[in-house]
Residue frames relative to the residue before (quaternion, step in Angstrom):
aa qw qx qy qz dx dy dz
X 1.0000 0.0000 0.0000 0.0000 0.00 0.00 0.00
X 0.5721 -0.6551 0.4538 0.1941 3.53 -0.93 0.81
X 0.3073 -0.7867 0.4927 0.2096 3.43 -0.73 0.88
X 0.1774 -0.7770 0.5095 0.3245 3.89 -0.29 -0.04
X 0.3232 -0.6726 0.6208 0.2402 2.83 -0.97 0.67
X 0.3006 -0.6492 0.6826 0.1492 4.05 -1.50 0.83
X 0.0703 -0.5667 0.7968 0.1975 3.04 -1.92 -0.12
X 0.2054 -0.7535 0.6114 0.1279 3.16 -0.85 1.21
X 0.0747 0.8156 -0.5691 -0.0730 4.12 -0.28 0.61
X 0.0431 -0.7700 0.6217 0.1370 3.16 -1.32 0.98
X 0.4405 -0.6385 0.5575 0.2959 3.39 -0.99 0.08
X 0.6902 0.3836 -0.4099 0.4567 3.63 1.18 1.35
X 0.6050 -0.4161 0.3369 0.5894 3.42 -0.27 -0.78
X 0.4920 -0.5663 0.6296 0.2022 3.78 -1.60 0.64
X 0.7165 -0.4502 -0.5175 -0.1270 0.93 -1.97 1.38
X 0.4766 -0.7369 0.4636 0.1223 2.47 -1.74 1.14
X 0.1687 -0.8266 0.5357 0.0367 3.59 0.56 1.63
X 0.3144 0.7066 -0.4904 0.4018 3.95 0.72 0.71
X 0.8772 0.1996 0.1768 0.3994 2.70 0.48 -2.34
X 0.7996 0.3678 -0.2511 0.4029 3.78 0.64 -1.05
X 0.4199 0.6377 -0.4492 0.4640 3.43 1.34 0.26
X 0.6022 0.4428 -0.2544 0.6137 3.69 0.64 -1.90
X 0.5357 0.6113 -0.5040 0.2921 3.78 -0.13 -0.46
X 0.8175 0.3446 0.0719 0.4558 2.52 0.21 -2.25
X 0.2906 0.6469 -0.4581 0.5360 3.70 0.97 0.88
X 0.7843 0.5283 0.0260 0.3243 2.87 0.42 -1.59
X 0.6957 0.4560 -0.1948 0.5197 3.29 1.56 -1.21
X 0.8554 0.1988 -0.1697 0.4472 3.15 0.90 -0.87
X 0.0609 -0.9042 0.3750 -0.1954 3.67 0.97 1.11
X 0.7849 0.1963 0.1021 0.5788 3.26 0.43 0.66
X 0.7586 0.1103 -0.0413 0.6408 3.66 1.29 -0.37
X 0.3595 0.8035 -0.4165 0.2272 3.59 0.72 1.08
X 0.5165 0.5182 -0.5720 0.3708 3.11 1.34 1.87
X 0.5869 0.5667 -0.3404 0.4676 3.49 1.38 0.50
X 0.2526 0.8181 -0.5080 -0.0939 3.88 0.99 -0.31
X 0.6066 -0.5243 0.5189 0.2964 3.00 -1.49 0.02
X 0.5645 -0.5769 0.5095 0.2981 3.69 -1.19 0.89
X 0.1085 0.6599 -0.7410 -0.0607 4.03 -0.44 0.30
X 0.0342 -0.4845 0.8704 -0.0807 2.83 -2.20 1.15
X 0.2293 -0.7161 0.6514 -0.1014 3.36 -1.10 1.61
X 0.0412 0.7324 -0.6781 0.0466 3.61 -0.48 1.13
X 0.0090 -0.7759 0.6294 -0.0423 3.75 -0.92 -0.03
X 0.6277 -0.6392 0.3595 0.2611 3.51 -0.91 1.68
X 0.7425 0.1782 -0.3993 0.5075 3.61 0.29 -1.12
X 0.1378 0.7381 -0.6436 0.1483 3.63 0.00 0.13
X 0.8561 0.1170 -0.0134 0.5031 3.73 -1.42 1.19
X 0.5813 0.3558 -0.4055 0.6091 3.88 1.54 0.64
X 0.1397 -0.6433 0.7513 -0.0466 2.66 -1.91 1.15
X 0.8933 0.2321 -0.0047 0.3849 3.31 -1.81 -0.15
X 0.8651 -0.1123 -0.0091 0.4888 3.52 -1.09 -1.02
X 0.4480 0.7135 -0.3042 0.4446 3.45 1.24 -0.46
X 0.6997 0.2210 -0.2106 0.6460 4.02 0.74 -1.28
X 0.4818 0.5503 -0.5772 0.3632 4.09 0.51 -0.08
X 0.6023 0.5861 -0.3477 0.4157 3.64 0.74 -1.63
X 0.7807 0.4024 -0.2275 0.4205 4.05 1.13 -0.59
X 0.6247 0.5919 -0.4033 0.3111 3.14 0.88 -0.10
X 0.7318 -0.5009 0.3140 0.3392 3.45 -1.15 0.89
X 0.0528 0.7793 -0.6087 -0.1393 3.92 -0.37 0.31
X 0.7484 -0.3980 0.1509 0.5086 3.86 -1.24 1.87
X 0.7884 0.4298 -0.1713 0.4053 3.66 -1.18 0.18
X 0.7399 0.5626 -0.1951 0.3130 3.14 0.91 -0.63
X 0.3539 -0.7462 0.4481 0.3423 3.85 -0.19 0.33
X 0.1988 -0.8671 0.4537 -0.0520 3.45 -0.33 1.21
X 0.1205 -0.7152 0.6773 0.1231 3.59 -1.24 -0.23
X 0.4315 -0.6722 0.5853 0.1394 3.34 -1.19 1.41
X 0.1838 0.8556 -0.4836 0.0142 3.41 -0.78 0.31
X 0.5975 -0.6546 0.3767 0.2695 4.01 -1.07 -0.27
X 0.2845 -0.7318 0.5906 0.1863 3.34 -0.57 0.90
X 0.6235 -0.4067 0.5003 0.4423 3.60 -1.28 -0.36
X 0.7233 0.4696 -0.2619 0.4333 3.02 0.29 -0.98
X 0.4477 -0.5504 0.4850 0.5112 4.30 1.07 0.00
X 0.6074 0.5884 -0.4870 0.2183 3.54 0.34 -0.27
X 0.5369 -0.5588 0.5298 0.3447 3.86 -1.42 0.60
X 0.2313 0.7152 -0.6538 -0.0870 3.27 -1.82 0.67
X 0.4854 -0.7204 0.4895 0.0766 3.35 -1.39 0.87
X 0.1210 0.8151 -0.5542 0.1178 3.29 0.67 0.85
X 0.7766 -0.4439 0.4235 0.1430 3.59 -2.21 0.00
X 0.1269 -0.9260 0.2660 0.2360 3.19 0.16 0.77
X 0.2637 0.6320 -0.5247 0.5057 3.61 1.81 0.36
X 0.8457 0.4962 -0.1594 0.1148 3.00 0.08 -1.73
X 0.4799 0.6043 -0.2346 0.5911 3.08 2.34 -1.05
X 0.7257 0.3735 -0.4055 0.4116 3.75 0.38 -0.94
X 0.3346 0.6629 -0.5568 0.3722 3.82 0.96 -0.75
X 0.9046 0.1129 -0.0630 0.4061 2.91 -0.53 -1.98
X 0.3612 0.6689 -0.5290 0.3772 3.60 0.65 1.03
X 0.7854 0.4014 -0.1472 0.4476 3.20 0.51 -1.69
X 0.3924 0.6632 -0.3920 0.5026 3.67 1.70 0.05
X 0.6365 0.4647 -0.2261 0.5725 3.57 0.62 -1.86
X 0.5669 0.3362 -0.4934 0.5675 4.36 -0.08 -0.85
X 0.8446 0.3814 -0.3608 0.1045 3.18 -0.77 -1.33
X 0.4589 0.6511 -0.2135 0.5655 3.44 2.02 -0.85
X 0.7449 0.2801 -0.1980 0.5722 4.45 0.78 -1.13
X 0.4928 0.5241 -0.4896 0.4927 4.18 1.08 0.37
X 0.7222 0.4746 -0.2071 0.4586 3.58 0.74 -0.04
X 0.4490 0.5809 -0.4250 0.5295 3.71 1.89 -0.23
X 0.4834 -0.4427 0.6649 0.3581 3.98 -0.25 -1.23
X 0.2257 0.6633 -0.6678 0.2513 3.60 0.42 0.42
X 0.1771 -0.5263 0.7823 0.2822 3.62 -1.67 0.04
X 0.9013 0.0325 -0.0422 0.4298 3.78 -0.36 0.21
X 0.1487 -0.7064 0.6907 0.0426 3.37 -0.96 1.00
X 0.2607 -0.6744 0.6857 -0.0839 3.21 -1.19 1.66
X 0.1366 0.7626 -0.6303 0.0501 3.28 -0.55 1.45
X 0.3736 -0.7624 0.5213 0.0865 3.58 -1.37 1.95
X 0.4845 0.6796 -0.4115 0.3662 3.32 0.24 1.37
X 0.0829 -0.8060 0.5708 0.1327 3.71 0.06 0.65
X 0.7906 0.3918 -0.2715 0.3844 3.75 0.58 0.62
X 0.5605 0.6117 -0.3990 0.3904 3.46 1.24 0.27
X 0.3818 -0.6430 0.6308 0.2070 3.28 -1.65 0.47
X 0.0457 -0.8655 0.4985 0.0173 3.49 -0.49 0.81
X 0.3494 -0.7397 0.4810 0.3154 3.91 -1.17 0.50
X 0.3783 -0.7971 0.2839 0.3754 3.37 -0.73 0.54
X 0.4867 -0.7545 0.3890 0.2063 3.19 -1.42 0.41
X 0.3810 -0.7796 0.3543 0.3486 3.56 -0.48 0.63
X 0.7511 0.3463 -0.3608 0.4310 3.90 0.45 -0.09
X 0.7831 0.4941 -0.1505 0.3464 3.61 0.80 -0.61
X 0.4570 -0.6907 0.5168 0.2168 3.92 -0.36 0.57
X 0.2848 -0.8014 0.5177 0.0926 3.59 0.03 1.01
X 0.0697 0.7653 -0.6296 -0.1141 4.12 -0.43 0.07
X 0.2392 -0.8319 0.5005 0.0147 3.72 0.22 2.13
X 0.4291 -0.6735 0.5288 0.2875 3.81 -0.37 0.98
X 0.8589 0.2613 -0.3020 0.3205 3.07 0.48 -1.08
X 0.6670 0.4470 -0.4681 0.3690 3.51 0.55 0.12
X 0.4653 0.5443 -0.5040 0.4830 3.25 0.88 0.17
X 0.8894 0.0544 -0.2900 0.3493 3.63 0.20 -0.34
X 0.2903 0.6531 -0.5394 0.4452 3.45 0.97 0.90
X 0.8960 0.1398 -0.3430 0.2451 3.11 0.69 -0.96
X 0.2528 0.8490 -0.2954 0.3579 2.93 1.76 0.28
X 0.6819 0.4929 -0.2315 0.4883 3.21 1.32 -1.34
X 0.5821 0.6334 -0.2809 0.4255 3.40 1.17 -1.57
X 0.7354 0.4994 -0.3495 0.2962 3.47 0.86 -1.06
X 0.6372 0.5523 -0.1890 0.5032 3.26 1.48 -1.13
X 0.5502 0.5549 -0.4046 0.4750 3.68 0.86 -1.01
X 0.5343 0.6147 -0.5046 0.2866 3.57 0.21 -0.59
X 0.8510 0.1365 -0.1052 0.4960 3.41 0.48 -0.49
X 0.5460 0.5704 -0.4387 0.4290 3.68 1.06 0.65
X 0.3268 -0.7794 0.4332 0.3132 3.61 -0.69 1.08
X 0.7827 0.1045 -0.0865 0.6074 3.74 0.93 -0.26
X 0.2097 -0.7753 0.5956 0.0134 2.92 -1.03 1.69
X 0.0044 0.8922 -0.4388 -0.1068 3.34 -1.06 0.48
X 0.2326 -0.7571 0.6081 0.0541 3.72 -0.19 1.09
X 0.2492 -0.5263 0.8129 -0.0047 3.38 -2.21 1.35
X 0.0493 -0.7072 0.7041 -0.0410 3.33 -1.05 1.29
X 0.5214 -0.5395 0.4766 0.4582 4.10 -1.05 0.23
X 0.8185 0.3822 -0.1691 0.3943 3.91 0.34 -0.45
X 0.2013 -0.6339 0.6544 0.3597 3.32 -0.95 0.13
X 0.6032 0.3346 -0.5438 0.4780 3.97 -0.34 0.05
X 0.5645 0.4295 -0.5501 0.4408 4.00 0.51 0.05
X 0.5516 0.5334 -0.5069 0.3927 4.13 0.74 -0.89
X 0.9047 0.2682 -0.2097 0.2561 3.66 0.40 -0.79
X 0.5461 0.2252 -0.4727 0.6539 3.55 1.25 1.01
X 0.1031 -0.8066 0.4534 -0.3648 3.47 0.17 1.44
X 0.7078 0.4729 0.1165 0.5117 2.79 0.50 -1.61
X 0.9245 0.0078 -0.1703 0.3409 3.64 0.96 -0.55
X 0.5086 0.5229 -0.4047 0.5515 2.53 1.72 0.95
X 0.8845 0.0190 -0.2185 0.4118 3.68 1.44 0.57
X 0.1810 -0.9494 0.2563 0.0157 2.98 -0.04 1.60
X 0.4610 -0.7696 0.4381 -0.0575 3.47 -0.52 1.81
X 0.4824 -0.6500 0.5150 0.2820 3.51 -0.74 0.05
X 0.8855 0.0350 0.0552 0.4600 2.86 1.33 -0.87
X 0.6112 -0.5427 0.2538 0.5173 4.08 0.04 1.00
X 0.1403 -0.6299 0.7532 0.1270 3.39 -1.10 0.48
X 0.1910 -0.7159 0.6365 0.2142 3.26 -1.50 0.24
X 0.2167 -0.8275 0.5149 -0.0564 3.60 -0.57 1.29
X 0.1998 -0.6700 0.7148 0.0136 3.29 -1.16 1.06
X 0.2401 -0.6597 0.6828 0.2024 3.70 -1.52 0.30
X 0.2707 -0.7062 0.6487 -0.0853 3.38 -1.70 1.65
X 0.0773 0.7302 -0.6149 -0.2878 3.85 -0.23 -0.42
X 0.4768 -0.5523 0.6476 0.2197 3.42 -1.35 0.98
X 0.7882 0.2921 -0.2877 0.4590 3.74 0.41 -0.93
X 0.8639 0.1774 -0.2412 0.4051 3.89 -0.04 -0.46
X 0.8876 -0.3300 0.1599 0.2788 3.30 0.04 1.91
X 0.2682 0.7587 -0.5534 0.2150 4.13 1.21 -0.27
X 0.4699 -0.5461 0.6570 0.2219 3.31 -1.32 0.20
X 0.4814 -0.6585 0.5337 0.2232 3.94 -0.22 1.29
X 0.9127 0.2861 -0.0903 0.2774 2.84 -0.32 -1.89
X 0.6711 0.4903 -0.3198 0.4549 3.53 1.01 -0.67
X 0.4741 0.5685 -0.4000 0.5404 3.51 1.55 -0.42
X 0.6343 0.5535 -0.1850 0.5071 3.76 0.58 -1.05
X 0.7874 0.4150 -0.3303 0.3143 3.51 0.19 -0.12
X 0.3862 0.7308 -0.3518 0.4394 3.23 1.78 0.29
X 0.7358 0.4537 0.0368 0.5013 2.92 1.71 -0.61
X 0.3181 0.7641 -0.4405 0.3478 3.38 1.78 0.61
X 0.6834 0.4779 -0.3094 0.4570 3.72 1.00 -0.49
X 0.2901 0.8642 -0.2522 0.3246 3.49 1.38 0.52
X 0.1568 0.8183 -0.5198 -0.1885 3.73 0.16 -0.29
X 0.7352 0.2796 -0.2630 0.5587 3.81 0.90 0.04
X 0.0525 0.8298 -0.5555 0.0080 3.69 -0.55 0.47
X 0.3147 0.7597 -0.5684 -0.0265 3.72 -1.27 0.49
X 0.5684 -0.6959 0.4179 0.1342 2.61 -1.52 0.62
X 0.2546 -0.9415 0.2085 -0.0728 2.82 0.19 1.56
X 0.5310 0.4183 -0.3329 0.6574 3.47 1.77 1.47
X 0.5094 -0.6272 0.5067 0.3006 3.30 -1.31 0.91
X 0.6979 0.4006 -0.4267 0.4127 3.68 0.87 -0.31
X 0.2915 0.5563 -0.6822 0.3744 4.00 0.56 0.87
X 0.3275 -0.7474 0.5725 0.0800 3.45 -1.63 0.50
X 0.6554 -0.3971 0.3847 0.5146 3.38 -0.82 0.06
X 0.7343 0.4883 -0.2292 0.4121 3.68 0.82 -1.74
X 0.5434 0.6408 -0.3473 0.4165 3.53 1.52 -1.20
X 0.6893 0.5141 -0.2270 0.4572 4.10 1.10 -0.87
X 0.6237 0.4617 -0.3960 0.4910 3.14 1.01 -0.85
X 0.5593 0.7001 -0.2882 0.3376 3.69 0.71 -0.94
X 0.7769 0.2858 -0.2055 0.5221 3.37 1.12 -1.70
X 0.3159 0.6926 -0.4925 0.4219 3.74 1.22 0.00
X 0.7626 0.4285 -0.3136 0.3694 3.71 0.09 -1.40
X 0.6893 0.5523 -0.2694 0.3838 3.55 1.47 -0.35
X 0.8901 0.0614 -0.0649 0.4470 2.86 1.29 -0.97
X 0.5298 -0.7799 0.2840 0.1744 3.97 -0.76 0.14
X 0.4366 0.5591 -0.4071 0.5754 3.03 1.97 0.91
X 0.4633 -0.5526 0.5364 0.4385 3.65 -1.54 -0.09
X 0.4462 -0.6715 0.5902 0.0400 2.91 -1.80 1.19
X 0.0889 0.8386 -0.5081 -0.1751 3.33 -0.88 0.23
X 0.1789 -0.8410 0.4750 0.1875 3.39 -0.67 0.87
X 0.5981 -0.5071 0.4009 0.4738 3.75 -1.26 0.85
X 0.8176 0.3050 -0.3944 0.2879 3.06 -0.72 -0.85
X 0.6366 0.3591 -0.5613 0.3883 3.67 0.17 0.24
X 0.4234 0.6397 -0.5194 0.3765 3.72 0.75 -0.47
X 0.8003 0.3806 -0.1901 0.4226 3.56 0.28 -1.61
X 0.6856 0.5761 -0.2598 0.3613 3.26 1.13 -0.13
X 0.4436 0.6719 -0.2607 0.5327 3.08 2.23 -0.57
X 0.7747 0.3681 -0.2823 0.4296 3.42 0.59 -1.41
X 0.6358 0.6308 -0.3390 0.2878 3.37 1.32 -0.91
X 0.3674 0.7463 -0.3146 0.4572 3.25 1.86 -0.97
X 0.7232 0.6064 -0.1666 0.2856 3.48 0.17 -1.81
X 0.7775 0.4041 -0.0170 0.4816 3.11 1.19 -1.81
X 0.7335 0.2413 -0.3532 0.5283 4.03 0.92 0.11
């Protein structure tokens, strides 16, 4: 039986021992004598200092919250992050990957011409979209609060979501963040850095189902090796 090979991409620094473990738990459930190869690559990778300043988000800007190596939180640019994203794809379409696995529920990406792309966010946009149909209040956890208020144009819904901001990376308080959101009947969490523990947390607050990204992307990934 063939092994697949993965590309794991983050839009921080590797490895991200948060997330592509818990992933990969998940993918191979139940069939853990074939795994998949992971190779984890990740944009700010090999930047330090004045180098990750040049990325960070300046006021106004649409941004993306992400992980350093070190566990620490950064706020970087999101023009500037996809730039030197769609560099890194266009650089791992040329390796032999079967599947690029990209940890980001907010990027725009170009396509590539040898590789299969697995886009967080559309997977759970439309995931959500599918379910929202019939939920009268939707409610979305994002890592920022300047992300709650361009929201709106960077994902478009049929219908309003109300949205609270959580960081995944600098310690927030799940549940008390989550309870803004008890009048809710659909809820997700709407970054790859939520955790398994990060759900259980907003559960105790509230009394709708939750969904959290990374298992979406892990569902489909499941499917595909």
């Amino acid at each position: 039986m063939k092994t697949s090979r993965l590309a794991f991409v983050t839009i921080g620094q590797t490895p991200r021992i948060d997330l592509v473990p818990e992933m990969v738990s998940e993918i191979v459930a139940g069939r853990e004598g074939n795994p998949p190869e992971i190779v984890e690559f990740g944009v700010l990778d090999g930047l330090s200092g004045a180098d990750l300043d040049a990325l960070r988000a300046e006021p106004g800007e649409h941004s993306f919250a992400t992980r350093l190596a070190d566990g620490s939180e950064i706020v970087t640019s999101k023009d500037r992050t996809e730039e030197r994203l769609n560099r890194l794809l266009q650089d791992i379409d040329s390796k032999g990957f079967d599947l690029i696995v990209l940890l980001c529920t907010g990027t725009k990406i170009e396509p590539l011409a040898n590789t299969l792309v697995v886009e967080a966010q559309r997977i759970v946009d439309s995931t959500v979209e599918a379910l929202a149909q019939s939920a009268r209040n939707l409610g979305v956890i994002l890592p920022l609060e300047r992300q709650v208020a361009d929201f709106a144009e960077r994902h478009v819904f049929s219908r309003n979501a109300k949205a609270v901001a959580a960081s995944p990376y600098a310690g927030d308080d799940m549940a008390a963040r989550a309870a803004a959101l008890a009048d809710c009947d659909l809820i997700v969490m709407h970054c790859m850095g939520y955790s398994a523990a990060m759900l259980e947390a907003v559960r105790t607050s509230v009394g709708a189902p939750v969904l959290l990204s990374r298992r979406l992307v892990a569902g489909v990934v499941r499917q595909m090796v």
